[in-house]
BAVO-350441 format. One line per 5 residues: their letters; for each residue x, y, z of N, C-alpha, C. Coordinates in Angstrom, 2 decimals, always signed. Atoms other than C-alpha are relative to their C-alpha. Example, Ala and Ser with C-alpha at 12.3 -4.5 7.8 and 13.67 -1.06 7.14 Angstrom:
2
AS	+0.89 -1.19 +0.00 +12.30 -4.50 +7.80 +0.90 +1.20 +0.00 | -0.82 -1.19 -0.06 +13.67 -1.06 +7.14 -0.77 +1.09 +0.73
//
This chain:
126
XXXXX	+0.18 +0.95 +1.07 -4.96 +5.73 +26.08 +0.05 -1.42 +0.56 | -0.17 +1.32 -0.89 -5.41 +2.32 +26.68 +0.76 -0.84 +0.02 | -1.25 +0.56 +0.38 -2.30 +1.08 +24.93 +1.06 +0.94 +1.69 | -0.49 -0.53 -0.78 -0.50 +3.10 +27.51 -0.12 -0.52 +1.48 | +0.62 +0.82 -1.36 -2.31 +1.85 +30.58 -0.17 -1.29 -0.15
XXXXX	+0.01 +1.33 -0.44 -2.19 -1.66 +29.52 +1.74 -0.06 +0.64 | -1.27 -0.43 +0.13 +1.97 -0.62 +29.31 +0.39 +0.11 +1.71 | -0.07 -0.01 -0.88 +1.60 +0.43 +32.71 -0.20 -0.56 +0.90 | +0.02 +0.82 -0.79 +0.17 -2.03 +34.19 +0.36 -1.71 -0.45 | -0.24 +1.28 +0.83 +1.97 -5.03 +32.21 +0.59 -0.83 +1.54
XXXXX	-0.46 +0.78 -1.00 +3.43 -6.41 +35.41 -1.43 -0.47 +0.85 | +0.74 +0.35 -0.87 -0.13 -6.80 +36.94 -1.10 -0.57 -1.14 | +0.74 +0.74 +1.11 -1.86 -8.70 +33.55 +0.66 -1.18 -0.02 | +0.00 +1.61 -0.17 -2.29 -12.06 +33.71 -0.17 -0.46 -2.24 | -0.09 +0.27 +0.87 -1.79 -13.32 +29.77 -0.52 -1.38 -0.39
XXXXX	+0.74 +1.16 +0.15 -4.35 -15.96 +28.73 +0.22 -0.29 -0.79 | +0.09 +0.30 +1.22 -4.08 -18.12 +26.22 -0.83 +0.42 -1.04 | +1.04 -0.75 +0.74 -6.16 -17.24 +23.16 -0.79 -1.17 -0.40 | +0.99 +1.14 +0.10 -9.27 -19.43 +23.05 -1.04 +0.34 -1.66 | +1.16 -0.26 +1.00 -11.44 -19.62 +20.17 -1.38 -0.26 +0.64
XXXXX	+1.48 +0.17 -0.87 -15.03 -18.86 +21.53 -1.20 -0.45 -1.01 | +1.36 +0.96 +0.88 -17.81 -21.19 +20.44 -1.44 +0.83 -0.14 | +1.31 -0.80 +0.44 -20.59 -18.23 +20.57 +0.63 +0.95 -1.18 | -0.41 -0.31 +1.45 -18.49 -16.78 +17.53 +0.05 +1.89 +0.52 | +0.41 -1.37 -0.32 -18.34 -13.29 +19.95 +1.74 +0.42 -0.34
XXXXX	-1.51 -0.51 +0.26 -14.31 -12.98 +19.13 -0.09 +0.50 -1.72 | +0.09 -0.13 +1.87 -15.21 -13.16 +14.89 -0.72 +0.66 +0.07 | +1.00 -1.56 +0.24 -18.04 -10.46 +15.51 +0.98 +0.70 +0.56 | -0.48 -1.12 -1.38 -15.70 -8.09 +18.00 +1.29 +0.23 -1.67 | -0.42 -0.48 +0.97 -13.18 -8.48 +14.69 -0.39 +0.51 -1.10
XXXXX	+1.09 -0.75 +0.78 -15.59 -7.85 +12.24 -0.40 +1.33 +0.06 | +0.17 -1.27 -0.53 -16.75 -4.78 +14.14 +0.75 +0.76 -0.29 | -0.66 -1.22 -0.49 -13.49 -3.29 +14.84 +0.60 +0.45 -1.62 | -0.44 -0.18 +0.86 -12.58 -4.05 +11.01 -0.89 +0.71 -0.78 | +0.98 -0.68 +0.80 -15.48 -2.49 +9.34 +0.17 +1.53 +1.11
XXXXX	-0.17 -1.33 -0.25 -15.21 +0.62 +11.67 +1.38 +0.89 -0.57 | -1.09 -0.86 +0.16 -11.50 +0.81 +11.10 +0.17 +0.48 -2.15 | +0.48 -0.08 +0.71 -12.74 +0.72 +7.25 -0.65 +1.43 -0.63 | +0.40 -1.04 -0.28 -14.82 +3.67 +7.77 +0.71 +0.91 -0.04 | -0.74 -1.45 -0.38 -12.49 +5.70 +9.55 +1.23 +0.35 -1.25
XXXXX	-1.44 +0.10 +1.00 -9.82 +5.07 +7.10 -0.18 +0.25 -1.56 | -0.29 -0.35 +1.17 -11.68 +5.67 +4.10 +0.30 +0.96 -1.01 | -0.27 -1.07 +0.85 -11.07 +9.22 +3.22 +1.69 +0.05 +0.26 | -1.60 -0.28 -0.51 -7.52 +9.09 +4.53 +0.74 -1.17 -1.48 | -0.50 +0.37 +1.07 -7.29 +6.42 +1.26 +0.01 +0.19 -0.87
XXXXX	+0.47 -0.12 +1.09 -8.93 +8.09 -1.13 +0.62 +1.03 -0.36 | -1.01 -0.95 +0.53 -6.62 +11.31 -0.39 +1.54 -0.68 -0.61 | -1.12 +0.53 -0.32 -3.65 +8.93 -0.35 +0.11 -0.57 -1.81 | +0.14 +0.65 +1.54 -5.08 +7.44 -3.82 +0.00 +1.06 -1.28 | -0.07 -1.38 +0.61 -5.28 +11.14 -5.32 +1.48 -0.08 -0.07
XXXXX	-1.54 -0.22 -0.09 -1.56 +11.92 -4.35 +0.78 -1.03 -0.93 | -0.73 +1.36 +0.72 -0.46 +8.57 -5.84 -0.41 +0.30 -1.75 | +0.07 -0.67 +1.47 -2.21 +9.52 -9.12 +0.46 +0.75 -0.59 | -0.91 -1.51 -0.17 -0.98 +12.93 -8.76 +1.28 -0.30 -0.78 | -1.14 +0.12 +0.23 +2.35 +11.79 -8.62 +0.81 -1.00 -1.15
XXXXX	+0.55 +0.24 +0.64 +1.85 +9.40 -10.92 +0.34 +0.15 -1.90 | +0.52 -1.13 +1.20 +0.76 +11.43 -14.20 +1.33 +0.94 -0.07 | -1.08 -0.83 -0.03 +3.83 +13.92 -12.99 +1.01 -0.85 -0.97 | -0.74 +0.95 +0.63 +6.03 +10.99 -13.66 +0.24 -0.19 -0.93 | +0.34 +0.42 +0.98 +4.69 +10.07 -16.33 -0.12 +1.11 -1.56
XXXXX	-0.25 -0.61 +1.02 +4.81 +13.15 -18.25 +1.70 +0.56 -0.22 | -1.02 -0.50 +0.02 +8.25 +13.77 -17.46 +1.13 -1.13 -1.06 | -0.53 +0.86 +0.96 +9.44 +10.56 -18.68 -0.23 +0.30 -1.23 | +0.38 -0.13 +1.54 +7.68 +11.02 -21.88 +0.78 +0.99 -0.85 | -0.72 -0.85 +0.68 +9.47 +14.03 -22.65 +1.37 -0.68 +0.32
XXXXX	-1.03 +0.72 -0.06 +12.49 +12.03 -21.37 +0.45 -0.81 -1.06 | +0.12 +0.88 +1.04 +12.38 +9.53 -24.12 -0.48 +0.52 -1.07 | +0.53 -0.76 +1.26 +11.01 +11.88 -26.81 +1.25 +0.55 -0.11 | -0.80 -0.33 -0.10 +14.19 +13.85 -26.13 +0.85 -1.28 -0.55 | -1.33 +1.27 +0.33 +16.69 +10.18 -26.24 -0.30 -0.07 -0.87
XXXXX	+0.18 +0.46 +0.66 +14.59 +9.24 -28.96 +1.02 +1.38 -1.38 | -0.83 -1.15 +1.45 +15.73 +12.55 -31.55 +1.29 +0.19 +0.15 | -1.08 +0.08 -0.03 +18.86 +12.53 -30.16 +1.21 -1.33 -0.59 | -0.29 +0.77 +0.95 +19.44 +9.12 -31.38 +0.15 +0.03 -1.24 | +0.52 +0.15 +1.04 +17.73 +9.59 -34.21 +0.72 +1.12 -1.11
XXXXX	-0.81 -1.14 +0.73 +20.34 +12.53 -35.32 +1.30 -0.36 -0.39 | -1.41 +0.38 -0.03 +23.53 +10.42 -34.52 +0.30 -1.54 -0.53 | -0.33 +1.06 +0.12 +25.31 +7.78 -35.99 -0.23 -0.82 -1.10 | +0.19 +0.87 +1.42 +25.06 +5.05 -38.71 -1.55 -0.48 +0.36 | +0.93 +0.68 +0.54 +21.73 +3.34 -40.15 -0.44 -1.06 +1.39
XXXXX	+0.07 +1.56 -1.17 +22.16 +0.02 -37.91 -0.35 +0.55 +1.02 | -0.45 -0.68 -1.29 +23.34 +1.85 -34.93 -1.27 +0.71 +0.70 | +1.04 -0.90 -0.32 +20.60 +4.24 -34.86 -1.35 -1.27 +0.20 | +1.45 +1.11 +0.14 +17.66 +1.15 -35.43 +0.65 -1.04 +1.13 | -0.52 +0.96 -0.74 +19.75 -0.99 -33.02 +0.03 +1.02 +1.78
XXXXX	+0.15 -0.94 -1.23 +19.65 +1.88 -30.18 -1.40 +0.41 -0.10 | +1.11 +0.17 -0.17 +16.37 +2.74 -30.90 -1.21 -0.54 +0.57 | +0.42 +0.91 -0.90 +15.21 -0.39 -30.20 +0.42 -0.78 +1.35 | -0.44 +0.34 -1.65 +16.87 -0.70 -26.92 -0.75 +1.51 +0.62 | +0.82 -1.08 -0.78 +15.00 +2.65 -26.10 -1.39 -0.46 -0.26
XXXXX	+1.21 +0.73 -0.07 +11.41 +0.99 -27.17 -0.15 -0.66 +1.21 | -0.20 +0.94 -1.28 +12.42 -1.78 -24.95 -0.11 +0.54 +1.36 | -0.18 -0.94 -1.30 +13.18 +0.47 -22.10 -1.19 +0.32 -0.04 | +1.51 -0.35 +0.10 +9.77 +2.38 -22.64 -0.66 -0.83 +0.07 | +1.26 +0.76 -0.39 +7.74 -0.46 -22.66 -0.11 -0.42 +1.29
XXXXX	+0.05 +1.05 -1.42 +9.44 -2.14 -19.56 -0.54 +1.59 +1.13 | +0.49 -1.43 -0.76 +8.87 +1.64 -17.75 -1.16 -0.12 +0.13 | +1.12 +0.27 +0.16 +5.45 +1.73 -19.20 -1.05 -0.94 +0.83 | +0.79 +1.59 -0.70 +4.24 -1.90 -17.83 +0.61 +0.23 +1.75 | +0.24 -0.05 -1.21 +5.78 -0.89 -14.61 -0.71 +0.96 +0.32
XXXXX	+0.99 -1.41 -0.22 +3.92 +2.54 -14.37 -1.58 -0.79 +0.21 | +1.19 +0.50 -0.24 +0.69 +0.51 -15.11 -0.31 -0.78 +1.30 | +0.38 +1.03 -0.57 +1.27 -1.90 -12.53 -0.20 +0.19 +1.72 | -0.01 -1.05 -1.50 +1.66 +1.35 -10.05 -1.17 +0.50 +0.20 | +1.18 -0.66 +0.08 -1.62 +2.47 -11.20 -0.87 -0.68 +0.97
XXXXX	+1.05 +1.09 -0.58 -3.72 -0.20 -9.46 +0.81 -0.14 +1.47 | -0.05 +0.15 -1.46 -3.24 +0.44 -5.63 -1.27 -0.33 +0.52 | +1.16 +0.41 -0.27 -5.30 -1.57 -3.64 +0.20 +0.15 +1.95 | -0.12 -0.11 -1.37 -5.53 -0.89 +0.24 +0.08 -1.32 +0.84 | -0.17 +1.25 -0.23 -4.57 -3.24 +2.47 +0.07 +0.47 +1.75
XXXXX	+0.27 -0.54 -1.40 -5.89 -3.17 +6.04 +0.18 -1.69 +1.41 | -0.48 +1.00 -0.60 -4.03 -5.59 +8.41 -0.15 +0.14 +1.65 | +0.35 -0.38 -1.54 -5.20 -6.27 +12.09 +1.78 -0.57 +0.81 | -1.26 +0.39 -0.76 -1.97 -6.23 +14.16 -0.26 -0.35 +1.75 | -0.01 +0.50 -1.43 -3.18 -7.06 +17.70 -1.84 -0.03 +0.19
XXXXX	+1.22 +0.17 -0.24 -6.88 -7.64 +18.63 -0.03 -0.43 +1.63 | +0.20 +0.74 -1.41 -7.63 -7.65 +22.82 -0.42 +0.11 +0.34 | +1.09 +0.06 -0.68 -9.95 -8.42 +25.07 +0.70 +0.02 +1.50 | -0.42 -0.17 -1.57 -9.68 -7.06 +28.62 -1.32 -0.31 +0.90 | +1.49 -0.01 -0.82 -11.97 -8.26 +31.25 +1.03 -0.14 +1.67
XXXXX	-0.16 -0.10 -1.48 -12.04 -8.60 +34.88 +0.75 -0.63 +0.39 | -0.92 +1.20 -0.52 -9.86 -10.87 +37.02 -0.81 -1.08 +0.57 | +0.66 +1.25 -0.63 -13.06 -12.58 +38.15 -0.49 -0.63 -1.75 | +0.07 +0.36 +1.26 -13.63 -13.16 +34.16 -1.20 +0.80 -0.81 | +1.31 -0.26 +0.39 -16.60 -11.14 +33.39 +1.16 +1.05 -0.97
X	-0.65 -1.00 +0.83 -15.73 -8.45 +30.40 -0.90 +1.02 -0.08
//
């Protein structure tokens, strides 16, 4: 691998500054490697975006019976007030649940370049 063999030979790499190149060949070479890694990556998101739904919907029906349950159990005990005053602290709860569930729904991929390098010769050619 070439991560490995740069590893191995880190004592014999010379570490250049990083130039911005005026033929614009560093912003194509990222471009490239980001649209391939794009590619490769997109069924590995789309299973990843299944599972998340998946899990999800599970959630989401479990709660429901969660709170259908608190709700009749309230709704069996206690005085007038009490019962409309707990109630609406279980609404409350459900909505804030709710609005976070939605806000789980909307995964958006997020593809971050962590190192970008260019190896060339020691006389400079690449």
């Amino acid at each position: 691998m070439v991560w490995d063999r740069l590893v191995e030979l880190a004592d014999g790499l010379e570490v250049l500054p990083a130039a911005a190149s005026a033929d614009g060949s560093a912003e194509r070479a990222f471009e490239q490697s980001r649209t391939a890694a794009e590619q490769q990556g997109k069924a590995a998101f789309h299973e990843l975006l299944q599972r998340h739904r998946e899990r999800l919907s599970m959630e989401s029906r479990k709660m429901n019976v969660a709170f259908a349950a608190r709700r009749r159990a309230i709704e069996r005990l206690g005085l007038p007030q009490v019962r409309d005053f707990r109630l609406g602290q279980l609404a409350d709860e459900e909505a804030a649940w709710r609005r976070e569930v939605e806000a789980r729904e909307h995964g958006l991929p997020e593809l971050s370049p962590m190192l970008l390098v260019a190896v060339a010769r020691a006389g400079g050619a690449s």
